[in-house]
C-alpha positions as CSV (number, residue, x, y, z in Angstrom):
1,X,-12.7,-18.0,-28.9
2,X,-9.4,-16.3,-30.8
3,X,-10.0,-13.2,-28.6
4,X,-11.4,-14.3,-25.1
5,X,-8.9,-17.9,-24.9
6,X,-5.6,-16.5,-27.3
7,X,-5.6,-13.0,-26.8
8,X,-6.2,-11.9,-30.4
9,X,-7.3,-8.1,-30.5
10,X,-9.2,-7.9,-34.1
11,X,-8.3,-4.5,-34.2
12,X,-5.5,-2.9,-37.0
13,X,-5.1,0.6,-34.9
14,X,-1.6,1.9,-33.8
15,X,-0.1,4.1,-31.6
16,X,3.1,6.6,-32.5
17,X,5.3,6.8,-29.1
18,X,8.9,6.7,-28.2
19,X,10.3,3.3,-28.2
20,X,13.4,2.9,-25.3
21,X,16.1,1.7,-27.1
22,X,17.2,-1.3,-24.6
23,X,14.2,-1.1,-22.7
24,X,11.2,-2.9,-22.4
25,X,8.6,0.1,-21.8
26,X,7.0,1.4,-24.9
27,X,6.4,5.2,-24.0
28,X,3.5,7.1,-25.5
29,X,3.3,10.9,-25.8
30,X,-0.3,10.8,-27.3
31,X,-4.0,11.5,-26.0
32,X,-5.2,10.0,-22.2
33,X,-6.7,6.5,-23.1
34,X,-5.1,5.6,-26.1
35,X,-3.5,2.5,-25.2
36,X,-7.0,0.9,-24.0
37,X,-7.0,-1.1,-27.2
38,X,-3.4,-2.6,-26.1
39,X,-4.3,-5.2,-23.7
40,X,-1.6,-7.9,-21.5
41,X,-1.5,-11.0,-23.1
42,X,-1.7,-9.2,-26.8
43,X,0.6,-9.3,-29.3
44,X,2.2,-6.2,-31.1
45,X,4.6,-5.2,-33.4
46,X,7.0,-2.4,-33.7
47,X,8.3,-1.9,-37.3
48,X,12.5,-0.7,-37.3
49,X,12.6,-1.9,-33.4
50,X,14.3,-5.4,-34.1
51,X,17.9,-6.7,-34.8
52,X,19.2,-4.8,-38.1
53,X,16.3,-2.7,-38.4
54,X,13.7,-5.5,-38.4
55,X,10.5,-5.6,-37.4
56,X,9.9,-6.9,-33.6
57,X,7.5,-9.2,-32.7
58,X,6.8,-9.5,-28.9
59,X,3.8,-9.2,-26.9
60,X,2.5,-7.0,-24.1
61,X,3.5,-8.3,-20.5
62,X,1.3,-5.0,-18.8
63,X,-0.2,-1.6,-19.8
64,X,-1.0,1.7,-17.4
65,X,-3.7,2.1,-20.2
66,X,-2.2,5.5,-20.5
67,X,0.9,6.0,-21.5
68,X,3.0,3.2,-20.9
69,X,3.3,-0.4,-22.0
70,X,5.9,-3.4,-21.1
71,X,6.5,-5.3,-23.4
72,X,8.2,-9.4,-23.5
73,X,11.0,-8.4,-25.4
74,X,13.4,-6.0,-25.4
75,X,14.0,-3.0,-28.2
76,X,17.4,-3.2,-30.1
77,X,17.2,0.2,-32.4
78,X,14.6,2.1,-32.3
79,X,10.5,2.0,-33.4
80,X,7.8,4.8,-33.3
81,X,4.6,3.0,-33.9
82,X,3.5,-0.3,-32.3
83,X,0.3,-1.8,-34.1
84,X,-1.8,-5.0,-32.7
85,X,-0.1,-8.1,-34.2
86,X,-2.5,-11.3,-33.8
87,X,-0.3,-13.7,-36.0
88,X,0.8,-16.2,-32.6
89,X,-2.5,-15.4,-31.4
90,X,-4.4,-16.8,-34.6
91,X,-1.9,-19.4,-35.1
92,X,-2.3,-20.7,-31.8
93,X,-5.7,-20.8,-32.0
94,X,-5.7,-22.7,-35.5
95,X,-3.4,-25.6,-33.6
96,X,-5.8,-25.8,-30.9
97,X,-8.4,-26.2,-33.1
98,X,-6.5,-28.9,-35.0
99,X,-8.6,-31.6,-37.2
100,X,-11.8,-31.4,-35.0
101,X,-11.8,-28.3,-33.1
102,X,-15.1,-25.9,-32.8
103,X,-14.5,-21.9,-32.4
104,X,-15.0,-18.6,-33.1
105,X,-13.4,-15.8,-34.6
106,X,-15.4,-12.9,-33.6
107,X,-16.1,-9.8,-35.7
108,X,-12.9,-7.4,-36.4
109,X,-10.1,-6.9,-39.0
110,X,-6.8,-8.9,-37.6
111,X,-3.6,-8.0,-38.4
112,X,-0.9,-10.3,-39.1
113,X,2.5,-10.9,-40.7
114,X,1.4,-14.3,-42.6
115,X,-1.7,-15.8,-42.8
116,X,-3.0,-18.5,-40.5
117,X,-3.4,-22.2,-41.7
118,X,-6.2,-24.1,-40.6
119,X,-6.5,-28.0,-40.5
120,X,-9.7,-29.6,-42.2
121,X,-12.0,-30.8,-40.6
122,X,-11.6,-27.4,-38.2
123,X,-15.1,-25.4,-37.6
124,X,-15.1,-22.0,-37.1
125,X,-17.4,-19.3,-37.0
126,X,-16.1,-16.2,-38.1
127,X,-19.1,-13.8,-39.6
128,X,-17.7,-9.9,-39.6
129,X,-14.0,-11.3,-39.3
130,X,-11.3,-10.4,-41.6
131,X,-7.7,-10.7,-41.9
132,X,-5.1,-8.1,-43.3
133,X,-1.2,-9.5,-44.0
134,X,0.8,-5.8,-42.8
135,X,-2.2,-3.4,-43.1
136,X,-2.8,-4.8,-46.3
137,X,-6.3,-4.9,-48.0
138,X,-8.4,-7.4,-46.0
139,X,-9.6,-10.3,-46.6
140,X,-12.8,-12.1,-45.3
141,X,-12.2,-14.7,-42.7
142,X,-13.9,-17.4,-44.2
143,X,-11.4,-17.8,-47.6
144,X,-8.9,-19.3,-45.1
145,X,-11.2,-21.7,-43.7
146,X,-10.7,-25.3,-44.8
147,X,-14.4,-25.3,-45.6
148,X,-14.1,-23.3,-48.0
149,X,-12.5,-25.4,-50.5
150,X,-9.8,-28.3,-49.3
151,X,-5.8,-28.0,-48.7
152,X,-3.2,-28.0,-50.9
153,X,0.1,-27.3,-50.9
154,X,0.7,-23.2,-51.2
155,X,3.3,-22.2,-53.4
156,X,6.3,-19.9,-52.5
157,X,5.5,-16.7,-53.7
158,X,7.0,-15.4,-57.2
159,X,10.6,-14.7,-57.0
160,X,9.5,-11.6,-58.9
161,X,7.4,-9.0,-60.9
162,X,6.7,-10.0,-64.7
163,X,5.8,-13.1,-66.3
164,X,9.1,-14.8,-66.2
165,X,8.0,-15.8,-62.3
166,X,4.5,-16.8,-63.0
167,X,3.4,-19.6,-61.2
168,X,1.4,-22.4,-62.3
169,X,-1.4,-24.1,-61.0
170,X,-0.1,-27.4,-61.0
171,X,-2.8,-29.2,-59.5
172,X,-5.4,-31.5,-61.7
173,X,-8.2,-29.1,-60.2
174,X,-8.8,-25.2,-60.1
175,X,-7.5,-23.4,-57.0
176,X,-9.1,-20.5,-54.9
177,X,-5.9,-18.1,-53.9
178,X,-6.3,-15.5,-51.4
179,X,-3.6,-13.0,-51.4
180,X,-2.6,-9.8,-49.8
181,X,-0.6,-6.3,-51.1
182,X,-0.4,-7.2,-54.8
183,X,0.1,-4.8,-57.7
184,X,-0.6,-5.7,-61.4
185,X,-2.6,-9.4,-61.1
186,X,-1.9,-11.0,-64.8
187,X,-3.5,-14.2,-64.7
188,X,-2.1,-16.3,-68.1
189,X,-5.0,-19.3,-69.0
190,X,-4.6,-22.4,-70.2
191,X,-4.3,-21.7,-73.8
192,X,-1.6,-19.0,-73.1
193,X,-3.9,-15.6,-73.1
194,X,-2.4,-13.1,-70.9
195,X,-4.8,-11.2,-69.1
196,X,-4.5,-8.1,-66.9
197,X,-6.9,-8.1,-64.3
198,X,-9.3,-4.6,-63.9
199,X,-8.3,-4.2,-60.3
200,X,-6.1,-7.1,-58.2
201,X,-8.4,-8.7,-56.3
202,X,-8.0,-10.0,-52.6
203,X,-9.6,-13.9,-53.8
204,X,-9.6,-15.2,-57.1
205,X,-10.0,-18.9,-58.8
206,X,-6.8,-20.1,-61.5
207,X,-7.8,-23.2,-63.4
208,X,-5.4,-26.0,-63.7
209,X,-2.7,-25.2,-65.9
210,X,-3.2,-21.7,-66.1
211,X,-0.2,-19.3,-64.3
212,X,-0.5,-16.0,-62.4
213,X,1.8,-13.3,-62.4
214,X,2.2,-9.4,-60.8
215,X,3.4,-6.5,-63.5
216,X,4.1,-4.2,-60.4
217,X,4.4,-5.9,-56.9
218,X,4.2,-9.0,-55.8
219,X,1.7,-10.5,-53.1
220,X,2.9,-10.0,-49.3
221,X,1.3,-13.3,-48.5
222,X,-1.1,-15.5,-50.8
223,X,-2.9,-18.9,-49.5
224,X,-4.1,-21.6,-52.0
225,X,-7.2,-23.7,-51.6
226,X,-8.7,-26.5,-54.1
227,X,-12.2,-26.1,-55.2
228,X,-14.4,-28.5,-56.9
């Protein structure tokens, strides 16, 4: 279970507080019972609270389910808002699970820097589960499950907008890609039609040869998956 056994929370809420620069504690100056949805053993992060203005990464060591949490590492500059963070939680869960594995991802929307990568030949039940890449719009669980289609290689995301950093679908098969914060979808086919998609989708299928590309931004994460 990705909640119960690795401490995933399947929940994209946050919490605006005063982050002690040097500190561990997380300090919250908002309504009595707000942090009940950070649990120990969770993992958060704190946008502008890393090295250089980074985002940090770190998980919660304890919570007064008040006001106060500790978290595993310490703040270098800064950071108002702490939001749930289940990217090691997931990706732990996916290496447990390795080739063979049986679990479930039980119903929520889990947020996460990158999206997990699961092995074939992985089972997992995930009905009413969904994943979002930075508060992007989610996408349903299932489109990263090997059963879904089988693994391939995923591309590096475009170096850039416009269709001088399309990428191609290289493979001798279609692809399934599921991506997250795109602007502008352009998907260019086989026989070199550049099309402007209605509304940029959070799943779509390229066929072999044919190239995608983003007029406005590009894809905060994307995951690729053969289909037959």
């Amino acid at each position: 279970d990705a909640q119960l056994d690795f401490a995933a929370s399947g929940l994209t809420v946050f919490m605006a507080g005063q982050a002690l620069v040097g500190k561990l504690t997380f300090k919250f100056g908002g309504r009595s019972g707000v942090l009940t949805t950070f649990l120990p053993g969770e993992g958060v992060s704190i946008p502008g609270a890393g090295a250089s203005g980074a985002t940090l990464y770190a998980k919660i060591l304890s919570a007064d389910n008040y006001l106060t949490a500790t978290i595993s590492k310490v703040i270098l500059s800064g950071g108002s808002l702490m939001y749930h963070d289940d990217t090691a939680s997931l990706d732990a869960f996916a290496s447990a699970l390795g080739s063979s594995g049986v679990g479930v991802v039980p119903p929520g929307t889990y947020n996460v820097s990158a999206f997990p990568t699961f092995e074939a030949g992985a089972t997992v039940r995930s009905d009413g589960a969904f994943v979002s890449v930075n508060g992007a719009t989610a996408v349903a669980f299932s489109t990263l499950l090997p059963g879904y289609g089988f693994t391939v290689t995923t591309p590096s995301l475009p170096a850039g907008t416009g269709k001088a950093d399309a990428v191609a679908n290289a493979n001798a098969f279609p692809v399934r890609i599921a991506q997250a914060g795109a602007s502008g979808t352009h998907i260019i086919d086989a026989q070199g039609t550049d099309k402007a998609l209605p509304a940029d989708p959070v799943e779509f299928a390229l066929d072999p040869g044919a190239q995608v590309y983003y007029a406005t931004t590009v894809p905060s994460a994307w995951l690729w998956y053969g289909v037959v």
